[in-house]
C-alpha positions in Angstrom: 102.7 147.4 80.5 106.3 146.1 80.9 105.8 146.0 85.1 102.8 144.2 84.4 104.0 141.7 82.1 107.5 141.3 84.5 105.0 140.5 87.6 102.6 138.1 85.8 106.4 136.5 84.8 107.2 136.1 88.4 103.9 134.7 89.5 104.0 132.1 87.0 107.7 131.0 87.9 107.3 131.2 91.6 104.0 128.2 90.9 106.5 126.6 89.2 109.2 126.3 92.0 106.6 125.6 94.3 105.0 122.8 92.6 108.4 121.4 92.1 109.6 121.7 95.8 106.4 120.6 97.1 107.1 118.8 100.3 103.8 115.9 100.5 104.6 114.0 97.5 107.6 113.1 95.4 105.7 111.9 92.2 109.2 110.0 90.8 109.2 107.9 93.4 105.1 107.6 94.4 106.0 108.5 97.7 105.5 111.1 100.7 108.7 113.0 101.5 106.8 115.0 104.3 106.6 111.8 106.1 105.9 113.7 109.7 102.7 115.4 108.5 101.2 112.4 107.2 101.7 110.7 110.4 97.6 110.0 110.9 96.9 109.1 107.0 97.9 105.6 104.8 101.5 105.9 104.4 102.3 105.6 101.1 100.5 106.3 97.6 100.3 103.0 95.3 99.6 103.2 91.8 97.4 101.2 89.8 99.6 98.6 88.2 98.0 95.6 87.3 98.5 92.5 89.1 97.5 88.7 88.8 93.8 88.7 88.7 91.9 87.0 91.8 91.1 83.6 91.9 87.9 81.6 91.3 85.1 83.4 93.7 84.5 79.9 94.6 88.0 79.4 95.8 87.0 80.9 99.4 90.1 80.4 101.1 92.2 81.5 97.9 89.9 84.8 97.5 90.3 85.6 101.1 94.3 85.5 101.7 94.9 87.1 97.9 92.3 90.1 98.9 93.8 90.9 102.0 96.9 90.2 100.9 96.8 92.7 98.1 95.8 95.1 99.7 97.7 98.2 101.5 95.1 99.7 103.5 92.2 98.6 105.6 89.1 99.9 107.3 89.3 98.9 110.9 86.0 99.4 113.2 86.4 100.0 117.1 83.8 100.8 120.1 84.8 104.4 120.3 85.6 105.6 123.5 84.9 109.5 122.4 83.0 111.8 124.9 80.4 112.8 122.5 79.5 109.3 120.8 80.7 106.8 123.4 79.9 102.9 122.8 79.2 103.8 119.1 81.3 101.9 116.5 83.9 104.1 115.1 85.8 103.6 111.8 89.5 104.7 111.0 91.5 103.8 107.7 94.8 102.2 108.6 98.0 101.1 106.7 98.1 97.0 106.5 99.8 93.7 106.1 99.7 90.3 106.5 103.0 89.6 106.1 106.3 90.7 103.7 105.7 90.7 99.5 107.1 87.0 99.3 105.3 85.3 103.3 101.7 86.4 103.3 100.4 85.2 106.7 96.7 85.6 106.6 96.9 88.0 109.7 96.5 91.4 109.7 98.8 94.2 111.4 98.9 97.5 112.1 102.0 100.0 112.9 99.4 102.7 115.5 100.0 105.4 117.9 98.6 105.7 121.3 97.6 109.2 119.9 95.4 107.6 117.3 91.4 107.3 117.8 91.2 103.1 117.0 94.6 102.8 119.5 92.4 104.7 122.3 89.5 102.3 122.3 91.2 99.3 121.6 93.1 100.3 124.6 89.3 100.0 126.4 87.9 97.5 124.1 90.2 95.0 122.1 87.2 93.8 119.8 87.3 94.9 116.6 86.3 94.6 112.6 88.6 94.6 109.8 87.5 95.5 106.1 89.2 95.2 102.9 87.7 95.4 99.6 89.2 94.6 95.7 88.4 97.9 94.9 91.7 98.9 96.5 93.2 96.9 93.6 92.4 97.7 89.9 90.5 94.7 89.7 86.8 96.0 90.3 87.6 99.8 88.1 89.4 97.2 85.3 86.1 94.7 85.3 83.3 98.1 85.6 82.1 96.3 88.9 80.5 98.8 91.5 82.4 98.8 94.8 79.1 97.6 96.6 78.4 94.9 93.6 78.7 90.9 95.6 81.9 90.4 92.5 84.1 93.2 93.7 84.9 90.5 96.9 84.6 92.2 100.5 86.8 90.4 103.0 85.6 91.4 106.6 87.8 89.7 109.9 86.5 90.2 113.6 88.6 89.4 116.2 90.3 91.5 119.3 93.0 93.4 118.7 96.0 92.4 120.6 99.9 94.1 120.8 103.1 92.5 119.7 105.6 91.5 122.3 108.6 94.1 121.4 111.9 92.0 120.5 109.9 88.8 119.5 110.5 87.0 116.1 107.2 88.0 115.3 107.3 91.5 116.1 110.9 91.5 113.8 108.8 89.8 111.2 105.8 92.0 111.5 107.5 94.9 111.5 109.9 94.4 108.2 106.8 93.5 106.8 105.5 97.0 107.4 108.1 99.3 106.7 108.7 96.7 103.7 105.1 97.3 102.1 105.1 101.1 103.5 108.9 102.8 103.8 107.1 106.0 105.3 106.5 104.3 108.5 110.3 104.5 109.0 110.5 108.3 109.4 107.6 108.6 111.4 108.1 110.6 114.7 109.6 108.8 117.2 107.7 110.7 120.3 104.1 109.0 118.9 105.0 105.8 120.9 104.4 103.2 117.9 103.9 99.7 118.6 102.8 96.7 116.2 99.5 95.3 117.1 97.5 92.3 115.2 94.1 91.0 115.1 93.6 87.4 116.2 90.6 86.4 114.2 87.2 85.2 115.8 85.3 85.4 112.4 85.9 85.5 108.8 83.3 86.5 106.6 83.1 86.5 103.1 81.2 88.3 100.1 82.4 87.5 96.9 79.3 86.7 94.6 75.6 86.8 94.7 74.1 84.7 97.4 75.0 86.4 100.7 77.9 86.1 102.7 80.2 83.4 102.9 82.1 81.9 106.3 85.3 80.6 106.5 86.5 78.6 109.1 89.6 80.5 111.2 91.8 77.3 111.1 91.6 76.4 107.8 92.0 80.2 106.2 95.4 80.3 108.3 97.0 76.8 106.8 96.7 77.3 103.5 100.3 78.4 102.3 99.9 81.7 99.8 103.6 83.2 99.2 101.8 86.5 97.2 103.8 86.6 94.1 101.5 88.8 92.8 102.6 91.5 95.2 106.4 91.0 94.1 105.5 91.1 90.5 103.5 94.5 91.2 106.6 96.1 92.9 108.7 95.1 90.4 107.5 96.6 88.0 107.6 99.8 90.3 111.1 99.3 90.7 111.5 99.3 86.9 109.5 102.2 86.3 111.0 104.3 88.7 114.4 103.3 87.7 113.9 103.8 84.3 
């Protein structure tokens, strides 16, 4: 009875170191530590803190740079380029930004891989679509919207796909802007090749109410000035939090 109870002792205490010493996620800090095996997946796990609420959803140009703008992820459709499903559209989940916490840009860019499935057939075929939803916020959970209800706003870019020139103020820009929003990307492994590549936008489209889509002309989406302060106030408060 005494062996037993010493074993079932063990057991218990080796779950315990292992849980603690798990190498994917370091839950004070709400980040991976095993940064090389998450090389393929979004790069960082956000919590739900709550952020300035979206604008007016008949502030279209407003709604479309704070949605993309809050979010850290985004699904990205391709022509895949795949043996067995060749010249069907393909959809990936990538990491995203359109710019640092305090400069949001209104364009969208991506740290890939050559390895990666959207890199290999944008590498055939530059045209893709972009998605990004307020349900990657806490807006839509917060409000009981549905993900596929017209009020939780889907912002949805089409464009090709183009790389940044290496060494460029732009590339500098675009690439703090990354590691900023998502500090795995720095340890990722060096032999995958990355480069920064953007979408230059053909078509914005819009749904953000009842009544169908909306369109947004490309010009006018890209002048109007949005500095994001609700993305500083939300990693503030992370800051706090984990400091605390």
């Amino acid at each position: 009875m005494k062996a037993i109870l010493t074993i079932f002792v063990l057991c218990l205490l080796s779950l315990h170191i292992e849980g603690k010493w798990s190498p994917d996620f370091d839950e004070s800090r709400n980040e991976y530590r095993n940064y090389r095996d998450a090389a393929n997946e979004v790069s960082t796990r956000r919590p739900n803190y709550n952020i300035v609420d979206p604008p007016d959803h008949t502030k279209l140009i407003p709604m479309a740079r704070y949605v993309l703008h809050n979010t850290d992820w985004a699904s990205i459709a391709t022509i895949s380029t795949l043996p067995a499903i060749q010249g069907f559209p393909f959809s990936n989940i990538k990491s995203i930004v359109d710019g640092s916490l305090a400069n949001s840009t209104g364009v969208p860019y991506f740290y890939m891989s050559p390895l990666d499935f959207t890199a290999r057939d944008l590498s055939r075929n530059s045209r893709a679509t972009v998605l990004v939803s307020l349900e990657q916020t806490d807006y839509c959970i917060k409000e009981k919207i549905d993900a596929e209800d017209p009020r939780c706003t889907r912002l949805i870019l089409t464009g090709k796909m183009k790389k940044v020139r290496e060494g460029t103020p732009e590339y500098i820009f675009s690439k703090a802007a990354l590691f900023e929003r998502h500090p795995a990307m720095a340890n990722f492994p060096v032999d995958h090749n990355w480069f920064i590549a953007k979408l230059k936008i053909a078509q914005i489209a819009m749904i953000d109410w009842f009544g169908g889509a909306k369109y947004i002309p490309v010009k006018d989406y890209l002048a109007y000035n949005y500095t994001g302060t609700e993305m500083i106030q939300r990693y503030n408060e992370l800051y706090r939090k984990t400091d605390s």
